[in-house]
TIFIBA-504490 format. One record per residue (C-alpha): residue in one letter; x, z, y. Coordinates in pm, whole numbers, plus 32768, in hexadecimal, padded with zeros to 4 digits. Last residue first. Layout:
<sites>
AXZY/...
</sites>
This chain:
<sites>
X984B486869A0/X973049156A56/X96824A4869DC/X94FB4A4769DE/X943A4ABB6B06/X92FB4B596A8D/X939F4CD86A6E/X941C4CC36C17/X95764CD36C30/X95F74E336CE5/X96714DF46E34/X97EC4E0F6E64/X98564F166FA4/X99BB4E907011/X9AB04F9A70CA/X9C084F26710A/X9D1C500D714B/X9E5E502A7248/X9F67510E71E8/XA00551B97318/XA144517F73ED/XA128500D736C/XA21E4FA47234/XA2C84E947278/XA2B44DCD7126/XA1324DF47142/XA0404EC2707B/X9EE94E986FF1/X9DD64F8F6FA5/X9C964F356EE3/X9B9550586ECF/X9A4D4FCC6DFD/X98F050306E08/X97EB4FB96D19/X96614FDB6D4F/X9519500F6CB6/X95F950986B74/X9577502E69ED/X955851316945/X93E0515C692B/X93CB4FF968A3/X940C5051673B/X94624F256695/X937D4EA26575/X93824D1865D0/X94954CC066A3/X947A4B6B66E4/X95464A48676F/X94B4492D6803/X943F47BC671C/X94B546C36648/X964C46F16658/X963A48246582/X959A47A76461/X940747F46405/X931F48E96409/X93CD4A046305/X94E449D56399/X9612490662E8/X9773499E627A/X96CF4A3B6150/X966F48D160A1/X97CC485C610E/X988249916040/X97AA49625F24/X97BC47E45EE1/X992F48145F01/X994C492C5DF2/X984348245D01/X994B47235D5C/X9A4F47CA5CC9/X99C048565B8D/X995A46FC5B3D/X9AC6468A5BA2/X9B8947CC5A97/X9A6847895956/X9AD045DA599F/X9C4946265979/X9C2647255837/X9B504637575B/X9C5C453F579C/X9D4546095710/X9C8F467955DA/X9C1445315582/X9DA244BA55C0/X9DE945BD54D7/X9D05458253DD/X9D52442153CD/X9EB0444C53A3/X9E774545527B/X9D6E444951D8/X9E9D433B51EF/X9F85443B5123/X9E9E446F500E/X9EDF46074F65/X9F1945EB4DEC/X9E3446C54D14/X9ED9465E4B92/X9DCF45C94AA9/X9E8145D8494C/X9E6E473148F8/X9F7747B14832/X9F1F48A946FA/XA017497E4661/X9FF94A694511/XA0DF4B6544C5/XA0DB4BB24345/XA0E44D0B429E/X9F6B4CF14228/X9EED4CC34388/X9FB34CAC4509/X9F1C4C11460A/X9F7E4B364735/X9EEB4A6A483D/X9F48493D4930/X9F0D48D34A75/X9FD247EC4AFD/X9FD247D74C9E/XA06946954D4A/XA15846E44E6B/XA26B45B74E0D/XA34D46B94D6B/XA24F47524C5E/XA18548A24CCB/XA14D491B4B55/X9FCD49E74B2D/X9F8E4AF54A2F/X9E4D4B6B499C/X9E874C754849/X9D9C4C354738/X9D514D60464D/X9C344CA9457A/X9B344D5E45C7/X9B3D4D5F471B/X9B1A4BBC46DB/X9C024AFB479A/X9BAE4A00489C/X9CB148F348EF/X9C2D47AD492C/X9C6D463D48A1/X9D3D46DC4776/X9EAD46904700/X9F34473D45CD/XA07F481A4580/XA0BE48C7442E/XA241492543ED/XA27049A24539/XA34448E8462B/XA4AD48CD46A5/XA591489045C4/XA48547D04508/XA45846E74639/XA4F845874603/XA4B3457D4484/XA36A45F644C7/XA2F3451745D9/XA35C43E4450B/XA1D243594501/XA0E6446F458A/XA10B43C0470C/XA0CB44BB4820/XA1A743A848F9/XA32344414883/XA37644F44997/XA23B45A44996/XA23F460E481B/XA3AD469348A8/XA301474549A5/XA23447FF48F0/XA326487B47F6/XA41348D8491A/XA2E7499D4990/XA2BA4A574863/XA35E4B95489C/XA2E84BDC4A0E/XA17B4BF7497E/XA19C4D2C4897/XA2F04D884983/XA2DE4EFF4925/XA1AC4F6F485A/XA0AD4FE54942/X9F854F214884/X9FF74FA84718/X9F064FA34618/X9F5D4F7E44AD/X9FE550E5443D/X9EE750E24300/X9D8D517D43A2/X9DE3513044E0/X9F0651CC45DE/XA06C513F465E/XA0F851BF47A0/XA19B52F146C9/XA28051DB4603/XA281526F448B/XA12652964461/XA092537F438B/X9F7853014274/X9E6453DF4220/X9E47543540B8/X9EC355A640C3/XA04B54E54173/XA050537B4129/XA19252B84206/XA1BB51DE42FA/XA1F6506F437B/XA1E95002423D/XA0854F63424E/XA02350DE421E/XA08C50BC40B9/XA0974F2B404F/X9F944EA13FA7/X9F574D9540AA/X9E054E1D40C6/X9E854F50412F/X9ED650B0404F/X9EBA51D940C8/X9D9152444041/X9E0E51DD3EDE/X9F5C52F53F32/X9EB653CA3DE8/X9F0555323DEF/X9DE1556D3ECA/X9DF856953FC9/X9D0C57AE3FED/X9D7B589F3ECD/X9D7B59723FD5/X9EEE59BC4039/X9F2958753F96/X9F0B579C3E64/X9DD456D93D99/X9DD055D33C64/X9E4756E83B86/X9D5757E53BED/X9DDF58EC3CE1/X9E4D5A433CB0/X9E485AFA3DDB/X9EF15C143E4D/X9E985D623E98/X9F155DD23D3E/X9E445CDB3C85/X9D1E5C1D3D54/X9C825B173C7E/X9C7E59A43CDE/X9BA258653D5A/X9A76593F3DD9/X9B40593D3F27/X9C2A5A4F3EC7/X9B4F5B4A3F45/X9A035A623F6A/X99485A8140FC/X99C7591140FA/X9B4059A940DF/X9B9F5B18407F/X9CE35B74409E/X9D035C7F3F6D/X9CB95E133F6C/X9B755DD33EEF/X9AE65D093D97/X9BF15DD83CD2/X9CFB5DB23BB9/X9DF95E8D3B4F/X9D4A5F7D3AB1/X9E425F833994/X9D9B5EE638A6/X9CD05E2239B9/X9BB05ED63A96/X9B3C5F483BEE/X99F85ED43C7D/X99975EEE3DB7/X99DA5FC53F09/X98E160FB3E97/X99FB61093D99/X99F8617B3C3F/X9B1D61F83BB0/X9BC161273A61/X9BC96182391A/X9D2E610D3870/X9D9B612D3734/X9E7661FE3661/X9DB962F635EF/X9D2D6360374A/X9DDA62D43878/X9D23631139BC/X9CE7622B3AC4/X9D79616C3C27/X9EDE61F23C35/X9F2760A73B9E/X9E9D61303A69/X9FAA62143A1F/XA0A762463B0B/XA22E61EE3B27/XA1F860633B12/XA3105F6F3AC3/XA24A5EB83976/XA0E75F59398E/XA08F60AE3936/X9F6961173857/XA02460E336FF/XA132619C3790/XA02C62CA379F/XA08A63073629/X9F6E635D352C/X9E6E64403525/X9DB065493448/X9CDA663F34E2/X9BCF65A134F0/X9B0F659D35F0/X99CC66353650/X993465B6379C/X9837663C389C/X9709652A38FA/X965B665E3988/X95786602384D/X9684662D376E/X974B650836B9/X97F765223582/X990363F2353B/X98E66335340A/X99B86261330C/X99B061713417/X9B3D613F33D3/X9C24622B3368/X9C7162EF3452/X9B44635F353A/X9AAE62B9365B/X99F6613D35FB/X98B061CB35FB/X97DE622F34C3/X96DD6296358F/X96B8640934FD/X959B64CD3584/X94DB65003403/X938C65223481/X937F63A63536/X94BF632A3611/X94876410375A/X953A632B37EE/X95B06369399A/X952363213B0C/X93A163573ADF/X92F763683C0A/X91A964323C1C/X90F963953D6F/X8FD5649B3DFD/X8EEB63C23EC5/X8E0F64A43F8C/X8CD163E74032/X8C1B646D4185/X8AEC64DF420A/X8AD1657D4364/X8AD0641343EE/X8B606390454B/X8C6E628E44BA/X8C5C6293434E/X8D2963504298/X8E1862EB416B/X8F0463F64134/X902463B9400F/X909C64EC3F73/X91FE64D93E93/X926365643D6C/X93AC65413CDE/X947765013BA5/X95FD651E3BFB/X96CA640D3C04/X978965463CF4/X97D663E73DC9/X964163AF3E14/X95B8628D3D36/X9569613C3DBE/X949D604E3E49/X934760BC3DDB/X921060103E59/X90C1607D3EC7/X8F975F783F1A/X8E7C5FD03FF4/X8D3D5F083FC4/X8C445F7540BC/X8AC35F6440AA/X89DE5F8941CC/X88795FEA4163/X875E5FD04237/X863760CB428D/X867460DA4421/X87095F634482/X885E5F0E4473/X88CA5E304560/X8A275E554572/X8B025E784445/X8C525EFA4405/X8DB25F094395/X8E385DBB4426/X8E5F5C654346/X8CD05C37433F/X8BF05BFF4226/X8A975B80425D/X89655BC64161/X88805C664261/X88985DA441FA/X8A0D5DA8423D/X8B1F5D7E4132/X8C585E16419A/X8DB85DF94133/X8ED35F17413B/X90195EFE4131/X91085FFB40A6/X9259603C4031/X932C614E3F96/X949061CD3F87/X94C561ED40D7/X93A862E94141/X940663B84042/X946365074105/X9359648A4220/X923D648D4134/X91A66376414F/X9090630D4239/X8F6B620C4244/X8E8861E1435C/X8D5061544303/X8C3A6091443D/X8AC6605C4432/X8A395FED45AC/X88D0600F45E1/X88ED61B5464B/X8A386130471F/X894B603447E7/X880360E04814/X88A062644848/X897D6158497D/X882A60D249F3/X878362454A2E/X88B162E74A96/X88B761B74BB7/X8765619E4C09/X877563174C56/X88A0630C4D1E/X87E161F44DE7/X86F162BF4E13/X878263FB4E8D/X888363314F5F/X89F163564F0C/X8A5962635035/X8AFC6105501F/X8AD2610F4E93/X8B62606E4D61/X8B4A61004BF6/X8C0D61044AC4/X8BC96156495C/X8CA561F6485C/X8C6C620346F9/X8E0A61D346A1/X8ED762204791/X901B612A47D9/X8F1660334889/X8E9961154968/X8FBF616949F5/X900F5FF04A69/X8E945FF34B29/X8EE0616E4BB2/X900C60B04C8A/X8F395FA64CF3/X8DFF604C4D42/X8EB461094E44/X8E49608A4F94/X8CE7602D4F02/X8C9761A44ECF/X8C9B624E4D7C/X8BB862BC4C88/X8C8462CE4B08/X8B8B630949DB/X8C3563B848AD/X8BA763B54759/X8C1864D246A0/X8C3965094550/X8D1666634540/X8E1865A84483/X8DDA646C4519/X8E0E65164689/X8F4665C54602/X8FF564B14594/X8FA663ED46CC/X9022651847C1/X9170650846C2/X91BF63A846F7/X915F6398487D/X925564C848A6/X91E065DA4916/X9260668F4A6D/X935F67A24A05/X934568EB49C4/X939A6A4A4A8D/X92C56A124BE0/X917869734B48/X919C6A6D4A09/X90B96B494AAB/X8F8A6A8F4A8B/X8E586B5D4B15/X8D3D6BC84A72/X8D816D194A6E/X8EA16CCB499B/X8EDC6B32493B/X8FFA6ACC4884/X8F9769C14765/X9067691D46BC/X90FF67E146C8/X9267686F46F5/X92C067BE4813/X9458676D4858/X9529688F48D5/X95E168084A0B/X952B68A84B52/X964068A14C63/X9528681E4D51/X958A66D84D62/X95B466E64C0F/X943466FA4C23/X941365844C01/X94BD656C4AB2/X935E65154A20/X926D647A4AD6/X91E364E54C42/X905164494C99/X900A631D4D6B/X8F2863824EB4/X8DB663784EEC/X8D2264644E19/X8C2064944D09/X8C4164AB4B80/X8B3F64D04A8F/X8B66656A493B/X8A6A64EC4846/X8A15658A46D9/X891D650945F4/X8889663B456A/X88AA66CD4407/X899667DC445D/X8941685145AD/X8A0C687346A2/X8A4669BA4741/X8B5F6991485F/X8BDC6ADE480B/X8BBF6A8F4675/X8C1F695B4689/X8D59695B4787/X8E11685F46DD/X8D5B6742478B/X8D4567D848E0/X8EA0685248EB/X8F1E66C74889/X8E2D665A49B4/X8ECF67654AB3/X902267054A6C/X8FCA65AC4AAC/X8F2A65D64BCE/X905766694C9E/X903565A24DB8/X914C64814E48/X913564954FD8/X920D657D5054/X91C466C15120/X909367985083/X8F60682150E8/X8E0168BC5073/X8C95683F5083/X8B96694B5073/X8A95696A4F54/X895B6A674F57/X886369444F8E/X88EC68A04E42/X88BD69E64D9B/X873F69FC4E22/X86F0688B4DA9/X879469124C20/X86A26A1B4C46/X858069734C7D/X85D968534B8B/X85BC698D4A7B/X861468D0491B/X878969654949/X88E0691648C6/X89F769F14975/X89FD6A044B04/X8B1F6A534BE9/X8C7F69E04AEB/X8D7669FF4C0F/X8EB369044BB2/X8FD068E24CAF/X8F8B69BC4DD9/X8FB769A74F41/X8EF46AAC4FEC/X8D956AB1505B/X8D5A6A0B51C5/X8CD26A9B5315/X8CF469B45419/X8DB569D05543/X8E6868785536/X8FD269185514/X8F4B6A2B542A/X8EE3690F535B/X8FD669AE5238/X8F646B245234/X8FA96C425160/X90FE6B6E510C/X91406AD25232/X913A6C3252DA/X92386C9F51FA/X93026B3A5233/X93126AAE50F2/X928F6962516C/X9240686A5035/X92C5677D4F1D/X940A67D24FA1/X93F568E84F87/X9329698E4E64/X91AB69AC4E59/X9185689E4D3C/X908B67AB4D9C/X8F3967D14E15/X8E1F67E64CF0/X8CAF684F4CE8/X8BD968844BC3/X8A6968654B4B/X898068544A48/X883D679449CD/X874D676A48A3/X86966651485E/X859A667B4731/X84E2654C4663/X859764594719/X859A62CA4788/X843362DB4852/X84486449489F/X85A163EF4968/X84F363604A8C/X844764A94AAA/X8551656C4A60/X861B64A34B67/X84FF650E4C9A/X850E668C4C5E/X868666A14C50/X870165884D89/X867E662A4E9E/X87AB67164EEC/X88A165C74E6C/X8889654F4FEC/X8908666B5081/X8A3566404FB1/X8A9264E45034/X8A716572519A/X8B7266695147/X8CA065965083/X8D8C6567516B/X8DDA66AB5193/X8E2666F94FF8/X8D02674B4F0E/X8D5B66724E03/X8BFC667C4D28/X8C0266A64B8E/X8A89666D4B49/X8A5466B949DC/X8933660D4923/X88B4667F47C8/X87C965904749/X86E065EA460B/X86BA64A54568/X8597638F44F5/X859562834413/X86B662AD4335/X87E361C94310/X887D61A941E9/X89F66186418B/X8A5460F64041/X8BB561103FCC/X8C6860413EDB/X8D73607B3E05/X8ED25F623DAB/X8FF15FF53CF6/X91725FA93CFA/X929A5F783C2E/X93FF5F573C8E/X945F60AC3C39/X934561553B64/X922E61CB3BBA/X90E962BD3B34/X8FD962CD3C44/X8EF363EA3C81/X8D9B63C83D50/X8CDF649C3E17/X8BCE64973F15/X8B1463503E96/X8A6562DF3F77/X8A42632A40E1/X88E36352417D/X8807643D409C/X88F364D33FC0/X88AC65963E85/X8A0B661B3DAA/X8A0F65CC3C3D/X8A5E648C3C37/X8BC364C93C24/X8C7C63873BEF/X8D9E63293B09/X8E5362223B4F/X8F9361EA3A3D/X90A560DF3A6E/X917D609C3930/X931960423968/X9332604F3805/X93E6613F36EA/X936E606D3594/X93856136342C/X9204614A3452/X91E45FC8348F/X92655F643354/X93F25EEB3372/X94205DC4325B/X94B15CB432E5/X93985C11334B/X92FC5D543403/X94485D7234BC/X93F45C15353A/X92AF5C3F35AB/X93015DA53650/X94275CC33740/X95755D4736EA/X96655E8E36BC/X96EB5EDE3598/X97A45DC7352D/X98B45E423666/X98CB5F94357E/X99865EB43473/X99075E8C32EE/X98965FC93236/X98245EEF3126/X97365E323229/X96495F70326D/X96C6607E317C/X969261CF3288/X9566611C3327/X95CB6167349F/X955660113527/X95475FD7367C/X94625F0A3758/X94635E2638A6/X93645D793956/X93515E843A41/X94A55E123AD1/X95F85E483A9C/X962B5F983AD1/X95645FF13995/X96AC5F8838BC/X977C6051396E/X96E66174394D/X96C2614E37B0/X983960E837AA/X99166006375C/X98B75EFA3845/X9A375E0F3891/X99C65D253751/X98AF5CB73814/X97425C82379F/X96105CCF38B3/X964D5B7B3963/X96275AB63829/X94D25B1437D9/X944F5A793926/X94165AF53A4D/X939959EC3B3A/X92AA5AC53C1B/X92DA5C043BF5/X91E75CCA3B2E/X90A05D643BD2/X90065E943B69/X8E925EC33BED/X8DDF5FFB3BB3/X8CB260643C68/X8BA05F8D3C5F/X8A6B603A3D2F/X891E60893C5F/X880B60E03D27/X86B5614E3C8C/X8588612D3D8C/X84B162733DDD/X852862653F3E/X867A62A83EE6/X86E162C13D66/X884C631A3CF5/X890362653BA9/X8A2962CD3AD5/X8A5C624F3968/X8BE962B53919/
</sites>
């Protein structure tokens, strides 16, 4: 079909169809003798045909039936008797657009196919603005709304730069006026500042105040007529509000072709969903809308919104959404922004009238220059398809996300969205599926309606000539709802059983004539004359069942000769095991999935040849040692002395020093006159290897005599200079500070005089043998010595 569509008086013709085969296919991967039928055959890939010519091949096998179109076309299959995975686009052309082209589009698939479209989105010069302020009207947030009183008159004139026509509503929102969100108390309720005596409306969770108006008079004398309201905890209910605000179109009144901007104010984080179970509320949003009288009922019998479904809602009713928040939440409305599409977010301390202005006026900038799709399934099929989309931005870049920034008024954006089909549903049913492509913030939008095709239609006739009815491919009749007419001839179902089973087809098929057809499986394949076989219910090994080195039979693998185990993971061959000696794990072990097991636990390596706790490793050789000792370290008649004793292979070196390589083990032999031997030790290719080194570490008797007497001496002359340093000490503190004591008087330097008595006085009484009638006492008055006079020895 010839479609085209003109804008601006220039012809545009956009590429529409674009079937891509998988990569690799060749003609051999559409042939197997397990495809006998017409369904079958297609499941293999879009590079895949089927003949139902009613002679093709002499009637040969239903598996010849199905190949690559090339090759049926060399054997004799013209195109008209082909059944083939074929991709159709058709576009309508018929329907005018100025922004998004085309509108509608149909798409013919079949499983494992896909389709490529592309989209062009324009951007006009100039659009009508509708702008709805959505204000949270709680306590906190009264000085903000004075500010927004001015804000009417001065943003249309900022706005007459950017749009033809700004238009402006308003609404207030609370939270939901149930505990605990807020005070049920009845005089709570008419009032929540009562506490502060001030007069405030009621808690409420959506109030639409103000649909879509040119007047700037009248949406000033609104904002004058607001009071702030209350609530207890800090989350709002803004969310709820913004999905009643975008459903609401008719109450709200926004206009069809206008570029539509819902503003959000406040200065706490909103409620998501599951947040009213606090509340006892359980039933999830519905999405609609639920206003009467302009006020949202539903706030106290729904649930908040999910993110999910706000988002849905907000491209369906193309909405671009501009988030005002103070600097103490930017945070938290910067990680919501970035689950809803067209939304912009803005920073300030206080919601000033100009700065609120700046702000519309930068975000309308930003969103208006920024071209994104969104891409949806329908939710019934939403499995069976896939989708990416690519887009190619006026300036010739392509970017791995869904949009493009910078686009300037009169450029084209064009996106490449791709549809694949994974499967059929499990009725193998044909269905129809719509695919929405809107772009973010756009009235316009693209319908993709996908027509999948899950069964033949095999040409006028309906027959396929499967593999179904006795008798060969004589013919089978096929309707289109894929029903089938047998024949009613058969043959035993023992031909469907295998050797000890009770069921036919492993329980896995039906039996008809005599031979198997299997179920499908959303699992994998099931197949084998007596559906036996399966790519599922097996271990599976690499992310292979059966490793890729087997098939899976009755749950259990099959492997390849050369393979065994569980998962067909283990080599038959024991080459892996093998050492360089030849022997199997050096026979210390034995070869168990190609990885050999050691015998002796303390043994490990790649063949059972390292052992560094082994028992005696060193111990066992020192007779060996010390033989070669006894007999000088000479090579000559060492081994017919020693061979009871010593390995088969022993050498001398200068120094011992073992590569880590070469699994040395260091030793040392303590022989009788003191002397230490090293020695090491290794074990390759079966043999035990020995190597003596011929500088022993022998201690020198003389040099020990001198050390000690070094050490002795040493000792006397540390204890006499530490002796006569204490006496040099003691007799420098024994003398004053002028001099010794025999050079001069006595002095007391730093004594406090004041205690020093003028005078002494001292009783003395002394008795005789004959005692007198009364005692008789002495009295002798001592003079105190004068300072000057110094004491007399």
């Amino acid at each position: 079909m010839t479609w085209s569509w003109s804008t601006n008086g220039c012809v545009l013709c956009l590429l529409l169809c674009c079937v891509v085969e998988a990569s690799g296919a060749g003609e051999s991967s559409c042939w197997s003798p397990s495809v006998t039928s017409c369904a079958e055959c297609l499941r293999r890939g879009p590079q895949c045909a089927w003949c139902f010519k009613k002679d093709f091949l002499d009637a040969a096998g239903p598996s010849q039936r199905c190949d690559s179109p090339a090759t049926l076309l060399r054997r004799g299959c013209e195109r008209e008797f082909m059944e083939q995975s074929e991709v159709k686009v058709e576009v309508n052309a018929t329907v005018s657009s100025t922004q998004v082209s085309p509108q509608e589009i149909s798409i013919t698939l079949r499983p494992g196919s896909e389709a490529s479209v592309i989209v062009a989105v324009k951007q006009l010069e100039r659009y009508p603005v509708d702008l709805y302020c959505l204000v949270d009207v709680s306590a906190s947030m009264q000085e903000n709304l004075d500010h927004l009183k001015t804000m009417g008159v001065a943003l249309s004139f900022r706005m007459a730069a950017q749009s033809s026509d700004l238009w402006l509503g308003f609404g207030s929102f609370v939270d939901k006026p149930v505990s605990p969100y807020i005070n049920v108390h009845p005089s709570k309720l008419r009032n929540p500042c009562s506490d502060y005596e001030i007069s405030c409306r009621p808690a409420h969770g959506f109030h639409h105040v103000l649909s879509m108006t040119s007047n700037m008079s009248e949406f000033t004398r609104v904002i004058k007529r607001q009071r702030i309201s209350g609530n207890m905890d800090t989350p709002e209910g803004g969310l709820d509000a913004m999905l009643q605000a975008a459903v609401c179109q008719r109450s709200v009144g926004w206009r069809p072709d206008a570029k539509r901007l819902l503003l959000l104010m406040t200065d706490q984080p909103s409620h998501l969903a599951l947040d009213s179970r606090l509340a006892g509320i359980v039933t999830p949003h519905d999405g609609l809308c639920h206003l009467e009288n302009n006020v949202y009922t539903g706030s106290t019998e729904m649930d908040h919104p999910s993110v999910g479904l706000l988002s849905d809602k907000m491209l369906e009713n193309h909405m671009l959404s501009i988030f005002a928040v103070e600097k103490q939440q930017y945070q938290w409305y910067e990680e919501l922004v970035r689950l809803l599409p067209g939304s912009y977010l803005g920073k300030l301390g206080l919601f000033q009238a100009p700065n609120l202005i700046e702000l519309v006026v930068d975000a309308y900038k930003m969103l208006l220059s920024e071209v994104a799709v969104s891409v949806s399934v329908e939710d019934k099929a939403a499995s069976r398809y896939w989708v990416s989309v690519s887009p190619v931005c006026p300036d010739g870049s392509t970017v791995k996300d869904q949009r493009c920034s910078g686009v300037m008024p009169g450029q084209t954006a064009y996106f490449n969205i791709t549809i694949g089909m994974r499967s059929c549903p499990d009725s193998a049913e044909h269905e129809d599926v719509t695919v929405m492509v809107r772009p973010v913030g756009y009235n316009e939008s693209t319908v993709i309606k996908i027509h999948s095709k899950c069964a033949c239609s095999c040409g006028p006739t309906r027959r396929c000539y499967e593999e179904s009815q006795c008798g060969g491919s004589s013919g089978r009749e096929q309707g289109p709802d894929r029903g089938l007419v047998k024949d009613s001839g058969g043959g035993s179902n023992w031909n469907c059983r295998a050797d000890g089973s009770e069921v036919d087809c492993s329980g896995r098929g039906a039996c008809e004539c005599g031979r198997c057809v299997c179920d499908l499986s959303r699992l994998g394949s099931v197949r084998g004359k007596y559906c036996e076989i399966d790519d599922f219910s097996c271990p599976y090994r690499g992310g292979l069942p059966c490793g890729g080195r087997g098939v899976c039979v009755s749950g259990e693998c099959v492997c390849q000769d050369e393979w065994t185990g569980d998962s067909c993971g283990c080599p038959v061959s024991t080459a892996t095991c093998q050492s360089a000696d030849g022997l199997l794990c050096s026979g210390r072990g034995r070869c168990a999935c190609g990885r050999c097991v050691c015998d002796d636990p303390r043994r490990y390596g790649d063949f059972c040849e390292r052992c560094p706790a082994c028992q005696n490793s060193c111990q066992s050789f020192w007779n060996c040692v010390d033989c070669h000792l006894s007999h000088g370290l000479a090579q000559k008649d060492i081994a017919a002395h020693c061979n009871s004793t010593c390995a088969p292979l022993v050498g001398y070196v200068d120094v011992v020093s073992g590569r880590a390589e070469e699994m040395w083990i260091q030793c040392m032999y303590i022989s009788n006159d003191g002397c230490r031997h090293r020695f090491q030790t290794s074990t390759q290719a079966g043999q035990t290897q020995l190597q003596i080194s011929t500088r022993p570490e022998c201690a020198d008797n003389s040099r020990l005599l001198g050390t000690f007497l070094s050490v002795c001496a040493l000792t006397v002359l540390c204890g006499l200079v530490l002796v006569a340093v204490s006496r040099l000490l003691l007799q420098k503190r024994a003398l004053s500070p002028g001099g010794t004591a025999a050079e001069g008087p006595y002095h007391c330097p730093g004594k406090d005089l004041s205690f020093i008595p003028t005078t002494n006085e001292k009783t003395v009484t002394y008795r005789r043998d004959c005692l007198p009638d009364r005692p008789v006492e002495m009295h002798i008055q001592v003079a105190k010595m004068p300072l000057g006079d110094p004491w007399q020895c």
